[in-house]
C-alpha positions, 0 to 999 in steps of 0.5 A: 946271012939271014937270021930266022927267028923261032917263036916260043914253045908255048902249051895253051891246051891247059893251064897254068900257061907254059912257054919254053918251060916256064909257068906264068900266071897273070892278075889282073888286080884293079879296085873297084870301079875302074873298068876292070871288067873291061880289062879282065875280059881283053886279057882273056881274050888274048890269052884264054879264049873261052875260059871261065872267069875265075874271080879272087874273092877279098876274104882271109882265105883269098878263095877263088870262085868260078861259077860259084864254085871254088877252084884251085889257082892253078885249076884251069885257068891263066888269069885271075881278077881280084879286087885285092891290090896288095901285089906284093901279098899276092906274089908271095902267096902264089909264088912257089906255084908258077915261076913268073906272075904278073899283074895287070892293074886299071885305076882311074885315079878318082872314085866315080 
């Protein structure tokens, strides 16, 4: 018997990023100096290639900027970069938007 595995249904042409019907969005939330430039552009790279870099600003608001512009969370893009790390604030923030969120984090340990 010989079992053939199918890949997922996966709709990449728009965001926010599909699979078998399910949404995803993905924080890469780092403080400040941990090579989270490094990270943000390596997760980008694999899941968005191409795309604009959307950073979440640290205000009361939580906007959103891409090119100076502001933009909605679900505008266009799969990843987000923020120095914001209340996880558990972002998550219940955006979770009515996308069925699934996850979070990327870089920390070194130590300030530089």
């Amino acid at each position: 018997v010989v079992k053939t595995m199918t890949s997922p249904m996966l709709t990449s042409d728009k965001a926010p990023l599909t699979i078998n019907g399910k949404t995803y969005h993905i924080f890469q939330a780092s403080p400040p100096h941990t090579a989270s430039t490094v990270l943000n552009n390596f997760l980008i790279g694999m899941f968005e290639p191409g795309a604009e870099y959307s950073f979440m600003v640290y205000n009361q608001e939580r906007t959103i900027r891409r090119h100076d512009k502001d933009v909605a969370i679900d505008d266009g893009h799969i990843v987000t970069k923020t120095h914001i790390t209340d996880l558990m604030g972002l998550y219940k923030q955006h979770r009515n938007a996308f069925d699934e969120i996850m979070f990327v984090v870089a920390n070194r340990g130590v300030n530089p």
